[in-house]
C-alpha positions as CSV (number, residue, x, y, z in Angstrom):
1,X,-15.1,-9.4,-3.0
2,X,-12.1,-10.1,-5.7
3,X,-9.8,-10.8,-3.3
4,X,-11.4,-13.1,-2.0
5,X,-11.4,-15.0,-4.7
6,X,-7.9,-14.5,-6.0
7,X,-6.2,-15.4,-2.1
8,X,-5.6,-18.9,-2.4
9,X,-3.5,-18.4,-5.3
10,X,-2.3,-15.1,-5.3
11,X,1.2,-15.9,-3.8
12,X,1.9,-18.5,-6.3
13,X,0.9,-15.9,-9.5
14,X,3.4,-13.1,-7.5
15,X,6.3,-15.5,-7.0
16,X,8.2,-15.0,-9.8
17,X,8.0,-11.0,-9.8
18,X,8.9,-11.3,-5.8
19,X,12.1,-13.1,-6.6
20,X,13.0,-11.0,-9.3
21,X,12.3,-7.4,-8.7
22,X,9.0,-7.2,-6.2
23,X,11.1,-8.3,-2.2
24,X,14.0,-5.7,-3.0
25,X,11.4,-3.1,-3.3
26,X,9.6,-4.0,-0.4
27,X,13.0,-4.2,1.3
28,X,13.5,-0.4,0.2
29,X,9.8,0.9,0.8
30,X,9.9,-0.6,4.7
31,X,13.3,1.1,5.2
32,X,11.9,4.2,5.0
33,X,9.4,3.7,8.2
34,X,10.7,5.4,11.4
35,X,12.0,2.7,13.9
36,X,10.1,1.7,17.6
37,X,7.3,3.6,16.0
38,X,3.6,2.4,16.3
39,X,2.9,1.2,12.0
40,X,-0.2,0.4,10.0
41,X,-0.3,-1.4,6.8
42,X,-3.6,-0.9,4.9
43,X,-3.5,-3.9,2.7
44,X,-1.4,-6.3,3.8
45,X,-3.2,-9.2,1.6
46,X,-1.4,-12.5,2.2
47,X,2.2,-10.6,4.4
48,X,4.4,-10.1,1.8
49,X,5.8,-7.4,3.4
50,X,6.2,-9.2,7.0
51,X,9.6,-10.2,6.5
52,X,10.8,-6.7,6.2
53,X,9.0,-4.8,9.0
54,X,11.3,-2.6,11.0
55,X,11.5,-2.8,14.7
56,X,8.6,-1.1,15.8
57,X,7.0,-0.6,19.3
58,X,3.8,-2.0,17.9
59,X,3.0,-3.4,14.2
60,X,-0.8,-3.1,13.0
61,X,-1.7,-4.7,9.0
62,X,-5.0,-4.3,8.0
63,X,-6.7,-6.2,5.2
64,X,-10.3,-6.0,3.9
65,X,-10.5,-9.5,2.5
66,X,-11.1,-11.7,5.0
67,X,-9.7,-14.8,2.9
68,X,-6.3,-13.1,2.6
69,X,-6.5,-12.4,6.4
70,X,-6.7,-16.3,6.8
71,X,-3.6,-16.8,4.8
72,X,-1.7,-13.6,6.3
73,X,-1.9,-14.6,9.9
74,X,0.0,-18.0,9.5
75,X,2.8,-15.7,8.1
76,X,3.5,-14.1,11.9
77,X,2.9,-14.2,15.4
78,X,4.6,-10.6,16.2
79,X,2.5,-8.5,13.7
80,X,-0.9,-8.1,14.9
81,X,-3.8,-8.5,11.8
82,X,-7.4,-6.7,11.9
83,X,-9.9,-6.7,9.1
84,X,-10.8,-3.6,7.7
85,X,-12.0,-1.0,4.9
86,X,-9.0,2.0,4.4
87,X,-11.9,4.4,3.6
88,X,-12.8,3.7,7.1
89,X,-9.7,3.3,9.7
90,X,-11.7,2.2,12.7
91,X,-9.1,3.9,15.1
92,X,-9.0,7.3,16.4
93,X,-6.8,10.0,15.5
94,X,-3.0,10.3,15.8
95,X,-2.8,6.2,16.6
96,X,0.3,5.9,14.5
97,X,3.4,7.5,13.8
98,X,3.7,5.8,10.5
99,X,1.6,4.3,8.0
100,X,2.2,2.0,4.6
101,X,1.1,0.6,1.5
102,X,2.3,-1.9,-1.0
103,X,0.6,-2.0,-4.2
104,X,-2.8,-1.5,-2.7
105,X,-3.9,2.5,-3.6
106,X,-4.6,0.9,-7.2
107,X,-7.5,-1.4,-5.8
108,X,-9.0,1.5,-3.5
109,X,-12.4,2.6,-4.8
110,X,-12.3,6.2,-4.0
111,X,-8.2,6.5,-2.6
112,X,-9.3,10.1,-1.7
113,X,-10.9,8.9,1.3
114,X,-8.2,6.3,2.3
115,X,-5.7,9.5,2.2
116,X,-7.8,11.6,4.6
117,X,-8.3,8.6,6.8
118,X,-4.5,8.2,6.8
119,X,-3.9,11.5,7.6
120,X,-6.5,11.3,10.1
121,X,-5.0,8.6,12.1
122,X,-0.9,9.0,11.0
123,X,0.3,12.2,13.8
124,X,1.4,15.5,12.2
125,X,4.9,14.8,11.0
126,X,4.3,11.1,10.7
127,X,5.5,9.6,7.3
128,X,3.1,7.7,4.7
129,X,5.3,5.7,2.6
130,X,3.5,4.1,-0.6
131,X,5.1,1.5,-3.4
132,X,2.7,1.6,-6.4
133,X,2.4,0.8,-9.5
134,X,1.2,4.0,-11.3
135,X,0.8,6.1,-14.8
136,X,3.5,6.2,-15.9
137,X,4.8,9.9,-17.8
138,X,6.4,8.7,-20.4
139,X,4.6,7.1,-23.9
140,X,3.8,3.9,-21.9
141,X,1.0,6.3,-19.9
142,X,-1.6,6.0,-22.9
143,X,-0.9,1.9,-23.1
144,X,-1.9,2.3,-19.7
145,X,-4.6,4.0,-19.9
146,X,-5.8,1.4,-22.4
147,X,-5.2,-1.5,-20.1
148,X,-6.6,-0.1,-17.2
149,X,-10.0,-0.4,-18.9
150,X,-9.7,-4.4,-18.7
151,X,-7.8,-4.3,-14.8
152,X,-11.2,-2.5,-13.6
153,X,-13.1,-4.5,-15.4
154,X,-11.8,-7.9,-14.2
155,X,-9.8,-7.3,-10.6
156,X,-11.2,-3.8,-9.6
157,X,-7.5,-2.6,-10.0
158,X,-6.9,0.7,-11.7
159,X,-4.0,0.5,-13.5
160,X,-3.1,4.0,-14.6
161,X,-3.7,5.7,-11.1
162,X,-1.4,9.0,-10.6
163,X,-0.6,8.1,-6.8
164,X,1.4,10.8,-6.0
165,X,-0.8,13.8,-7.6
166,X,-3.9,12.0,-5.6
167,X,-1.6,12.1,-2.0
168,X,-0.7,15.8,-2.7
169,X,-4.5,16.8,-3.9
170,X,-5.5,15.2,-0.4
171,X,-2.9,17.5,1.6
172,X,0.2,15.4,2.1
173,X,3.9,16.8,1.6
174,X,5.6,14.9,-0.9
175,X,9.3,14.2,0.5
176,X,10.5,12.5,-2.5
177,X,9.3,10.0,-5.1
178,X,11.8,7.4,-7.0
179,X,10.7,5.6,-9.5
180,X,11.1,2.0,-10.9
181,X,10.7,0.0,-13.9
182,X,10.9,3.2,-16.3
183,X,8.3,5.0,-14.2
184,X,5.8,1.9,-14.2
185,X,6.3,1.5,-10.2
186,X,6.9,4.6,-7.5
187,X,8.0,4.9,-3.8
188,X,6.7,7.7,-2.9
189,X,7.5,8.6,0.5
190,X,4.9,11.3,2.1
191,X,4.5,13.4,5.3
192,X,1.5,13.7,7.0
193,X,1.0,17.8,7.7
194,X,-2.0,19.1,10.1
């Protein structure tokens, strides 16, 4: 597995885009979750996003790599850390009231199945909030499309990914999307509808 391989150093490479730009965004994407609500995180990788978890009545992040898993769980003691595959939640339906993602919808094989799984286990008017980097609509989208050739190639990461179209296509209401970096990056803050 890629990540795997990338954990030990995959902090250290993000650094410099968490100061700058990458913790405010996180800030603004965690904001959005309901409070004392049950949460998942599908790839929580290392825990950046631990330091901005609302209060919640119980806090789930899920990870499929187990080496990032190892580096995630000296991060907390509150949030509780479980291996596993987003195309295949192991939990049963309506678990959680909210769900989340940060960066991660990009490195999903078939993010089709990680939708329906989400709406599977998120309860009818739960909220899905994602922050990914996407196509972007302007004339950057065909530089992406060229780089995204290389990103699959080396780090399984599919750079020019339309998030948003793919969340609607698999049935969730889009509340609102905001977009950052001239479109490079979205929020895009979902609804889960049974």
């Amino acid at each position: 597995m890629i990540y795997d391989k990338l954990a030990k150093n995959y902090d250290r490479v993000l650094k410099p885009f968490e100061r700058r730009f990458l913790n405010g965004w996180r800030r603004e994407t965690l904001s959005m979750l309901p409070k004392n609500a049950r949460i998942l995180e599908i790839g929580a990788g290392t825990g950046a996003n631990f330091p901005f978890y609302p209060n919640c009545r119980h806090a789930l992040a899920g990870e499929i790599s187990g080496k990032m898993i190892e580096l995630a769980k000296s991060k907390t003691a509150s949030i509780d850390i479980a291996q596993f595959d987003a195309e295949a939640l192991p939990f049963a339906g309506n678990s959680f009231d909210a769900a989340f993602a940060t960066l991660v919808f990009c490195s999903i094989p078939n993010p089709e199945n990680a939708f329906e799984e989400l709406k599977r286990v998120v309860a009818s008017g739960g909220r899905i909030v994602l922050l990914e980097h996407v196509r972007p609509k302007n004339l950057l989208g065909s530089a992406f499309d060229f780089i995204n050739i290389f990103t699959v190639a080396l780090i399984e990461d599919h750079f020019n990914r339309e998030t948003a179209e793919l969340a609607e296509k698999a049935g969730l209401k889009i509340l609102e999307v905001r977009q950052k970096a001239f479109g490079i990056v979205n929020l895009i803050v979902c609804e889960v509808v049974k």
